[in-house]
C-alpha positions in Angstrom: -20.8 25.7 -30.1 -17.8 25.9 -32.2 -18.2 22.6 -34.2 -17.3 19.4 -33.9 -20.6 18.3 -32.4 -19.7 14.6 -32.6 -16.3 13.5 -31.3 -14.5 9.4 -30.5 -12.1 9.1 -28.5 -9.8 6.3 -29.1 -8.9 5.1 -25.3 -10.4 5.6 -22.0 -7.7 5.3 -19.8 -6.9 8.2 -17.7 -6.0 10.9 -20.0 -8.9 9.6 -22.7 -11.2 9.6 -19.6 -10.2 12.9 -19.0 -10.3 14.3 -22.3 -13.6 12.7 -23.1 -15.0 14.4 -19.7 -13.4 17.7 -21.3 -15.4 17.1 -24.2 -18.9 16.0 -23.3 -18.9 18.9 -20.3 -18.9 21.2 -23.5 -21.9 19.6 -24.3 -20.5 17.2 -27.2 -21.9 14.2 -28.2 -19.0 11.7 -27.1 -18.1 8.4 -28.1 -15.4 6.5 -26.3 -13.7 3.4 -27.7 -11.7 0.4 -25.8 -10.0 -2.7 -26.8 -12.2 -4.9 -24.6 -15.4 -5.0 -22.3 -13.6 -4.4 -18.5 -11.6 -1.8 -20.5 -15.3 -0.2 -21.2 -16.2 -0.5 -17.8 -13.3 0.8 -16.3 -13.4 3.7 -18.8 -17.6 4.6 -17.6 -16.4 3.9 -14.1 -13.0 7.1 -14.4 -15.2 9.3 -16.2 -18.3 9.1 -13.2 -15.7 9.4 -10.6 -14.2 12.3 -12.0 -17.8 14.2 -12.4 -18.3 13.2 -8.8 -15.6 14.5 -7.5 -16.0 17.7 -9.4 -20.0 17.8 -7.9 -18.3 17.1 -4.0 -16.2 20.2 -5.0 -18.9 22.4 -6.2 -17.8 22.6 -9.8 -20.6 21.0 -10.9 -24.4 20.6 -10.2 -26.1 17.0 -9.8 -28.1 18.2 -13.0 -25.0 18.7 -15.2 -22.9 15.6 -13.8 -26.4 13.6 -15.0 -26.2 15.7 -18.6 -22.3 15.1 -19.0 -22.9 11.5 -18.5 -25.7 11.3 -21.1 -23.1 12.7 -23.3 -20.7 9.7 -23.0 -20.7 6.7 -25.0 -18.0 4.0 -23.9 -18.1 1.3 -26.6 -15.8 -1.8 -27.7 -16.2 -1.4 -31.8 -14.2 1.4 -33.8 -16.7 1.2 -36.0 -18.6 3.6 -33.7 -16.5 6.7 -34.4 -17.4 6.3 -38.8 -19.3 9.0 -38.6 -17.7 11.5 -35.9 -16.7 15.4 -36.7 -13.2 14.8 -34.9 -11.6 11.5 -33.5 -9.1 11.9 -31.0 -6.5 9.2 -30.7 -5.6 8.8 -26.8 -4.1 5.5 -27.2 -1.0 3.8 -25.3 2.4 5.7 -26.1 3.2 2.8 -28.8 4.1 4.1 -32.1 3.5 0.8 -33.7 -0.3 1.1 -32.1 -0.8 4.7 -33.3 0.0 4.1 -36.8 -2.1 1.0 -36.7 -5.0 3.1 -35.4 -4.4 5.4 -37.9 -4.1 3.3 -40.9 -8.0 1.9 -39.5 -9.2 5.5 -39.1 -8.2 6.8 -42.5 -10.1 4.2 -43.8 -13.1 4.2 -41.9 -14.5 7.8 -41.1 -17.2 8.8 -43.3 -17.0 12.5 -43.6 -14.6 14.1 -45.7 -13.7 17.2 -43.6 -13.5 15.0 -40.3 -10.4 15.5 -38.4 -8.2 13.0 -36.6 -5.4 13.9 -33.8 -3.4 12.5 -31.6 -2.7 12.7 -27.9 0.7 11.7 -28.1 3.3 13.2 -26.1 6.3 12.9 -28.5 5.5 10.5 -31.9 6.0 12.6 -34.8 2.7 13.6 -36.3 3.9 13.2 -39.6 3.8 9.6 -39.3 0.6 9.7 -38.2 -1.2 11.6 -40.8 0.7 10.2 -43.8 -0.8 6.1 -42.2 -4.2 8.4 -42.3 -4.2 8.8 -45.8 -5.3 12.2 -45.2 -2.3 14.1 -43.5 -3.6 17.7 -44.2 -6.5 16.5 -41.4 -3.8 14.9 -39.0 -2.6 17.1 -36.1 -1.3 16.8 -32.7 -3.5 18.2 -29.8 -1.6 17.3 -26.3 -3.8 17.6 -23.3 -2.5 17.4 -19.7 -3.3 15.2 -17.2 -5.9 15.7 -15.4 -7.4 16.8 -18.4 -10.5 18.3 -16.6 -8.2 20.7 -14.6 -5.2 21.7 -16.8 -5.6 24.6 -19.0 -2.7 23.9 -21.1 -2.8 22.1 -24.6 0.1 21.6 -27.1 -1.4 21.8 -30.9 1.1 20.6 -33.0 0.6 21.0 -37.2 3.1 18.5 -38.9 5.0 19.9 -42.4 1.5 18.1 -44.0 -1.5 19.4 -41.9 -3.2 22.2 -43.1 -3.9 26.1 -41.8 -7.7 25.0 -41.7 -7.3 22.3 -39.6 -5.2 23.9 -37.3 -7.5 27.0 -37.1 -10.4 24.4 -36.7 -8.4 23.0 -33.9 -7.2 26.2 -32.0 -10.8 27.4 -32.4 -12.2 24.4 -30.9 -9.5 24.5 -27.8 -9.8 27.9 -27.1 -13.8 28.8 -27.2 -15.1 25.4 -27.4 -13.1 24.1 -24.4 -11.9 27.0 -22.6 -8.2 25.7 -22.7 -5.3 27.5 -23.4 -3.1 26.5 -26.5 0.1 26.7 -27.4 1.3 26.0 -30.3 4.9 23.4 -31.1 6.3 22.4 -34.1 6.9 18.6 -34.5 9.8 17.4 -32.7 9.5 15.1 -30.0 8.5 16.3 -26.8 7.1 19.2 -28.1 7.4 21.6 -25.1 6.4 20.6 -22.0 7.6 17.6 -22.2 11.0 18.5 -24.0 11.5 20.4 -20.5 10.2 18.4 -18.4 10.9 14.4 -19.0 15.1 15.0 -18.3 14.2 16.9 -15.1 11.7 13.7 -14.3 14.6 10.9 -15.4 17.4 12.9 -13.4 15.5 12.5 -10.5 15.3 8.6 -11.2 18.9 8.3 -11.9 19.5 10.4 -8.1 17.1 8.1 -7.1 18.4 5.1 -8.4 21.9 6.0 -7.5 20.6 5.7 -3.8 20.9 9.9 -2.8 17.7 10.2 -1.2 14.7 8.3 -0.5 11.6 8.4 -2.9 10.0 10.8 -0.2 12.6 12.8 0.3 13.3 13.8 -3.4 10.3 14.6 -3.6 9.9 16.9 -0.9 13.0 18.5 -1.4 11.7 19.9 -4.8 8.5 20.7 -3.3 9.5 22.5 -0.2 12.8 23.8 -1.5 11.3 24.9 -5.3 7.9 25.7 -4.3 6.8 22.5 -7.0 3.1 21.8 -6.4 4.3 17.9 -6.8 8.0 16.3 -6.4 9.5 15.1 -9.7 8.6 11.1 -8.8 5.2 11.6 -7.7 4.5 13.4 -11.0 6.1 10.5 -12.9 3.9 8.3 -11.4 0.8 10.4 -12.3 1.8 10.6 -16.0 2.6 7.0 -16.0 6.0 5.4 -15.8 5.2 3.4 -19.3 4.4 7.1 -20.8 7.5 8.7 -19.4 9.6 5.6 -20.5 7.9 5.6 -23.5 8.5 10.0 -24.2 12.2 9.5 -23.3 12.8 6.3 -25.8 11.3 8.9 -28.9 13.3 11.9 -27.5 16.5 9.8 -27.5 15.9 8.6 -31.0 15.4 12.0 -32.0 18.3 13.9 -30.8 20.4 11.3 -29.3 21.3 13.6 -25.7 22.1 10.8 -23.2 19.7 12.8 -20.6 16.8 11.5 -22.7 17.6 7.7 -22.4 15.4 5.9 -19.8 17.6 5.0 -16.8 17.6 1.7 -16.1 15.5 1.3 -12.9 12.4 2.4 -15.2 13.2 0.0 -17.7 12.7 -2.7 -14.7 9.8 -0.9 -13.2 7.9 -0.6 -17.0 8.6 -4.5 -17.3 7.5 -5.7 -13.8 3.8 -3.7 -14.2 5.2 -0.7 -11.5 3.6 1.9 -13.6 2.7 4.8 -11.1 -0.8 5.5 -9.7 -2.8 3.3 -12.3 -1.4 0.7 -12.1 -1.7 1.2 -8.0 2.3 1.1 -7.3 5.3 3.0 -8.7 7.8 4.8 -6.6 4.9 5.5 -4.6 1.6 3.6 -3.2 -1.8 4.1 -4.9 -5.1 2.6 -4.6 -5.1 1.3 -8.4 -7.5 3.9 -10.9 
């Protein structure tokens, strides 16, 4: 196993869930934290459903769905995580939240080579490691959603963190998870989502703008592209509060009016419309 036997996770919403899953298939000792009891639950409940459905599919046996679950700690108390090998912050896309979290970690894990990173899609991970106290063991590591599935994760080293923890980090990705890295410097976005969130608001604007039906956008790109998902749908996966949330920070950043959240998103963020977990966005779900 290449280290990091112990590992928190800060948020079991559906990307923590998922990265949590990630871990404790691995065979990691995994401790997941949330802000309140049905948050708990809710974070046990995504992480069994997600090893069931990988069991119905043949991925995994019965015997290693009951062994990845033994893995998994879902807890209230931050407190939990003092003496973890790596905490990974998977928290809302709130800057204000982050740093908080980070302050509070800094301060509270034990070991002195223990790494923290962040999840974010798009806060700069400077910020984060310099409210750690301990920037040179701050990093970005930006897993894809569903995290079980996608082979792809962004590490991202701020001017602060240091060639050991990055190595540490690309090591861990690469044999310990059997992801594939890439590797971004830290500007908002970062790649994938640099590219991706102005295709994703354009097709809120055409939206918006009354062009086409929800549907119909959407199967346009995916019949005429050959897109496994049409550009709404996928915004409704990722979360309409995340992509709203990615395309505030990359309009702060380099201020392109492509990156500024149209205004329909605003509305949806504010009325709860969030995508599939909140159960409605521009398309039907049955709530995660």
């Amino acid at each position: 196993m290449v280290g990091f036997e112990s590992v928190g996770v800060i948020g079991g919403g559906v990307m923590g869930a998922g990265i949590a899953e990630v871990l404790a298939r691995s065979g990691r000792s995994v401790t997941v934290v949330e802000v309140s009891e049905p948050a708990r639950a809710r974070a046990e409940r995504r992480i069994a459903a997600s090893l069931g459905r990988a069991a119905e599919r043949g991925k995994l046996s019965e015997a290693e769905v009951d062994a990845t679950v033994a893995r998994v700690s879902c807890v209230t108390g931050l407190r939990s995580v003092a003496e973890c090998d790596l905490v990974i912050e998977a928290a809302s896309e709130d800057e204000s939240t982050k740093l908080a979290l980070f302050r509070e970690l800094g301060a509270l894990l034990v070991k002195e080579e223990a790494l923290i990173v962040s999840n974010t899609s798009s806060i700069p991970i400077v910020k984060l490691g310099v409210a750690s106290g301990r920037p040179s063991q701050v990093m970005g590591v930006h897993f894809f959603n569903p995290a079980p599935v996608m082979r792809l994760v962004e590490l991202i080293p701020s001017l602060m963190t240091s060639e050991q923890t990055l190595t540490r980090m690309r090591a861990l990705v690469a044999e310990g998870l059997g992801k594939e890295p890439v590797e971004a410097t830290d500007r908002a976005g970062f790649v994938v989502n640099s590219l991706l969130v102005p295709y994703l608001l354009s097709a809120i604007r055409m939206y918006e703008a009354g062009y086409a039906s929800a549907s119909d956008i959407d199967r346009s790109m995916v019949l005429g592209c050959g897109y496994p998902m049409g550009p709404l749908a996928l915004a409704d996966l990722i979360g309409l509060d995340t992509i709203r949330a990615i395309g505030i920070s990359l309009y702060d950043e380099f201020k392109e009016p492509l990156y500024a959240p149209p205004p329909l998103l605003e509305r949806m963020v504010d009325a709860g419309l969030l995508g599939a977990k909140s159960g409605q966005g521009f398309h039907p779900y049955e709530e995660v």
